[in-house]
Structure formats: structure tokens, C-alpha cells
N, C-alpha and C positions, 0 to 999 in steps of 0.2 A: 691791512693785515687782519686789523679783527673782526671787519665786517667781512671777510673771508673764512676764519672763525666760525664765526656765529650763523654766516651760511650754511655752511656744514654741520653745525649742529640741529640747525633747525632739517635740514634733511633728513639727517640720523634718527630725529623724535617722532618725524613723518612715515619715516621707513615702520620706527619701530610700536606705533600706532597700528599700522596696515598688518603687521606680524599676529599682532594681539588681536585684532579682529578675525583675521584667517581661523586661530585657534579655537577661537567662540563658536568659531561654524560648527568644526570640529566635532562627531555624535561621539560623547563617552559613555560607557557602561556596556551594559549587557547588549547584543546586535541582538534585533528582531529575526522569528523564524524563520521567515520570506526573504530573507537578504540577499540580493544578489541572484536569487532563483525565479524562474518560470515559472508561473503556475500552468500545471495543467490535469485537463479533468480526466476523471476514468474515464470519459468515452475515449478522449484521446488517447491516453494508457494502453485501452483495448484495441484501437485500430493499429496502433504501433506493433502491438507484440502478434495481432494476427498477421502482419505484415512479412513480420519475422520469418511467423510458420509457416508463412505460402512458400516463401524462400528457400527455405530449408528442408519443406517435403520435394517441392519442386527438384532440385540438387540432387534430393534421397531417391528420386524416381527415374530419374535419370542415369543414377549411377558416376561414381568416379569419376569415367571415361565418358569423354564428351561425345558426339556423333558428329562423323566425317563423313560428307556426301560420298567419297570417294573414296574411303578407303574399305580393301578388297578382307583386309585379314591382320593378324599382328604378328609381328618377329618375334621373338626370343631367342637371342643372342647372348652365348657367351663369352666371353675374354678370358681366355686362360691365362695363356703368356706371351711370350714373346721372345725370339733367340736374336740380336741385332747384331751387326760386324761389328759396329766397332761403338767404342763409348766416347762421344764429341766431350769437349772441357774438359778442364782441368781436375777436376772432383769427379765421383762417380754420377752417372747422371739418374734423375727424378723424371722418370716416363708416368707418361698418361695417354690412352689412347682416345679417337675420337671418332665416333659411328654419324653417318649421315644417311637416311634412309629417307628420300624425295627432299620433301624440306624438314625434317624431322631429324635434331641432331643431340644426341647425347654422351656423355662421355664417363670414362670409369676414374675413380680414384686416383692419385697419385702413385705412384709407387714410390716413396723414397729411399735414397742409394739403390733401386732397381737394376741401375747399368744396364749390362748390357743383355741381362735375364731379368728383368719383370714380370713380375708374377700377380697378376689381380684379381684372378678369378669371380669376376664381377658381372652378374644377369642385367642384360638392357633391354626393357620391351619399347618396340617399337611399330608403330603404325603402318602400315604396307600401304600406299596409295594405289588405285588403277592405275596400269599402265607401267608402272616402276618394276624390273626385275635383277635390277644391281643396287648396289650399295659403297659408299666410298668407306675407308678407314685410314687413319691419319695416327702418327704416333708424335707426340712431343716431348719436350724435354721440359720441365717447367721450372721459368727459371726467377728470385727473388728482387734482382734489382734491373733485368731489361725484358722485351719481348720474348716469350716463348719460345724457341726454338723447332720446329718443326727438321723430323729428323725422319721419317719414313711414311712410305704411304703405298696404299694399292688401290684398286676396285673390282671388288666382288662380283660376280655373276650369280645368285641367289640358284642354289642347285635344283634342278628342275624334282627330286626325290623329298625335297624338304618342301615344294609348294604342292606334291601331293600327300604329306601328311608324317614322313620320316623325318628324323631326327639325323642330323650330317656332320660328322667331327670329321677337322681338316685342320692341317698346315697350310700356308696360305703364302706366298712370297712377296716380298717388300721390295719396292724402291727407293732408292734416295740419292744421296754425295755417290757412294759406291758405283752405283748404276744400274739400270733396269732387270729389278726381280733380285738385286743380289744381296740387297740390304740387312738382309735378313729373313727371318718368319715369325710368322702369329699366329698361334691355334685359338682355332674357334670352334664352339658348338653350336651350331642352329638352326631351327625348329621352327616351324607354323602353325596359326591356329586360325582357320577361316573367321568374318566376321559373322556374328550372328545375324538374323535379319533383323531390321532396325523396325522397332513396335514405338510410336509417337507415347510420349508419356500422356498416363491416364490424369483425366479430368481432376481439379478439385478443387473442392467449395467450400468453402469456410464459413461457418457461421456465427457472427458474432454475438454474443449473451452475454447483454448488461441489463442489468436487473436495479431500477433506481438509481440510476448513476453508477453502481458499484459491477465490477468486470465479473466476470464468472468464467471457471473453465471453458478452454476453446473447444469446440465441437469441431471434427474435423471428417469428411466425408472423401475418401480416392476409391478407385477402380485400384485390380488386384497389379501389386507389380508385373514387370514383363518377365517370360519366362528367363532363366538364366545358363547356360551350357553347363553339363558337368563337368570339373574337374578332377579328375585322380586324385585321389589323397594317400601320401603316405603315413603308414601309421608309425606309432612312435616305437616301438620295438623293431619295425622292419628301414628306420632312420636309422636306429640307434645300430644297428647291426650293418649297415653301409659306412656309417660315420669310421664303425671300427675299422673298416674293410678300407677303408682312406682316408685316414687322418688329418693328410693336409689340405683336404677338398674341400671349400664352405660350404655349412648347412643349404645353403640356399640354393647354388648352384647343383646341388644334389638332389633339392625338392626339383628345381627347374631343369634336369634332365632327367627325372622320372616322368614332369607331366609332359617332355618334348616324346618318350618313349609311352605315351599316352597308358600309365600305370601299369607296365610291364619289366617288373626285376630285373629281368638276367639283360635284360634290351639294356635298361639303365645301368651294371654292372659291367655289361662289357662297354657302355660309351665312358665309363669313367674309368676304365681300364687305360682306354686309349688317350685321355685325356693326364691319364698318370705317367705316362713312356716318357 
């Protein structure tokens, strides 16, 4: 038993030997500047941040919108509302509708408690591919604790007045449980705008100025942007005089069926006429 003892202890004084040494390693006081960091030199500093810039005019010369080999023009589509038969579950239902244009799909807001009149009034711009002249739309229910609910659907024919440059407000008929077309309806507004011709973005060359190791402002050399298509602008007095004119129509929806009405008042007054019935 005490050579059992004293085993143990002599382990404990070896343990606690190997503890005390650890600690010694241990750097106290104040940590050196360099700790834990990289060094590296202004030249490197300067080839990063010209990096940067290539990046970022590149992005800027391009523009927002990427280039589609094949797309023809872009939609503008609106979501008004929606009149549905009937309202599925038990609670009122939370509609959202869903645009699919070639493979290009986006969708608007929730409406919560919408039932069985949702009201979104929600602008989707969308890509037109060659070759595409419909579009599908799809209404759900969206639901907290299972699968989504898919409660209505149709497919557009893209009206031949709106691929030549008019703006087309329509009631539109749904399918679903009900039966075909009777589901309901969905006003829409929508508008085209051909694609501009595609201009390859302009060249550009950076050059970098390090002076002694030390970086110096980036010099930056492009060709002039491409040109850009005008858009209408509405001005703020002739907003603010529509806005009164329809209260419950978003701003937005009102700049995007002035520019669907290619900046003509009474054109955009009477689509949001019929957009208010």
C-alpha cells in the first residue's frame, strides 16, 4: 500500500514539474508589433489594391446588368393583384406570386392576410431570351411550418402590342383545384424595352506608381463608357401630382408605368386608371 503511495506521488511531482516548465515557455509582457502578422511590402499593398481597381472599373463598365448572348429585350412587369375563388386553410391565406420568363424567375412580396384579394403592386424586370414569347405565373400560399402551397397558375402569351413598344394592362385568368381559367384573375401591367446593342467593354490599364517602395496614387487609363438608352424621367411635381391622383398605387409602379408609356402623362394616367377599377 505505500509503495502504491508513494508511486503516486512521485507521478504528481513529475506531472507537476512538466506544468512548471510549460509555464517558463510561456512570453509575458508586452507582445511584439509583428505578432501574428504578415509582413508585407508596398509593392505588394500596391499590386493588391490595383487589383481591386481592375475589378471594380471592370464591374463599373459593364454595368449592373450582365450581357446575355441571347437575350432579345427586357420585360417590365407588373403585379397588381389578384381576385382568387376561394381562400385554401384555415386562416386567411399569405399569397405570393411567381414570374418565370425562359429560365429567368422572380417573384414579388408576400402579401400577408392577402386572401383571397392580394394586392402587391410589385415591378419585376425581367430578361426576354430569343425565341421566348410566353411566360408562366404561378400564385402560392406561403406557408410557416410545411411546403408552400401552390394555389393558382396560368401562361401568358407576351402580347404582340407590347413587343412592339406599348404598354398592355390586363386581367389575365387562373387555373387551379377550381378548374381551368376559373380560379380566379391577376392584373398585370407589361411593357418592353429592346436590348441595346452590346458594345464589348473598353480597354484598361492600370498603372502602377511606387516611388521607393512607397505606393502612390493609382493612375487609371479607360476608353469612354458605352453609350446608355434614355429613359423618361418623371419629374417630382408631375409624381407628386399622379401620387395624388392615386393614393394607393406605389411610387414605383407609377415611375415604371410612365417609362412603360415611354414618358407620356395621360398614356400613364389612363393605365393607372385601369389599373385602379
Amino acid at each position: 500500500m505505500n509503495v502504491l503511495l508513494n508511486l503516486n506521488k512521485a507521478m504528481a511531482s513529475a506531472l507537476s514539474e512538466k506544468v512548471k516548465e510549460k509555464r517558463n515557455r510561456v512570453l509575458l509582457g508586452t507582445l511584439p508589433h509583428d505578432f501574428l502578422r504578415i509582413n508585407v511590402s508596398a509593392q505588394q499593398q500596391q499590386e493588391a489594391a490595383d487589383r481591386q481597381a481592375a475589378i471594380a472599373l471592370h464591374q463599373h463598365y459593364l454595368g449592373a446588368q450582365p450581357y446575355v448572348p441571347n437575350a432579345v429585350g427586357r420585360l417590365s412587369i407588373t403585379v397588381v393583384q389578384a381576385k382568387l375563388a376561394k381562400n385554401y386553410g384555415m386562416t386567411r391565406m399569405d399569397p405570393y406570386a411567381r414570374i418565370r420568363v425562359g429560365h429567368y424567375i422572380s417573384e414579388t412580396p408576400t402579401d400577408s392576410n392577402g386572401g383571397k384579394n392580394p394586392r402587391w403592386n410589385k415591378v419585376i424586370h425581367s430578361l426576354l431570351p430569343h425565341g421566348i414569347n410566353t411566360m408562366a405565373l404561378e400564385i402560392y400560399d406561403e406557408r410557416s411550418f410545411t411546403v408552400d402551397e401552390l394555389i393558382a397558375w396560368t401562361q401568358i402569351t407576351i402580347p404582340q402590342q407590347v413587343l412592339a413598344g406599348d404598354a398592355h394592362e390586363d386581367w389575365y385568368p387562373l387555373t387551379g383545384k377550381q378548374g381551368e381559367g376559373v380560379e380566379g384573375m391577376i392584373n398585370l401591367v407589361i411593357s418592353y424595352s429592346p436590348a441595346a446593342p452590346y458594345m464589348p467593354p473598353q480597354p484598361v490599364m492600370i498603372v502602377p506608381r511606387v516611388d521607393g517602395g512607397h505606393p502612390k496614387p493609382l493612375k487609371v487609363f479607360t476608353g469612354p463608357p458605352a453609350n446608355q438608352p434614355t429613359i423618361p424621367v418623371l419629374s417630382e411635381s408631375e409624381l407628386k401630382q399622379i401620387e395624388e391622383m392615386f393614393p394607393n398605387i406605389d411610387k414605383e409602379v407609377i415611375k415604371t408605368v410612365f417609362e412603360a408609356n415611354r414618358g407620356n402623362k395621360d398614356g400613364t394616367i389612363n393605365s393607372l386608371l385601369q389599373m385602379a377599377e
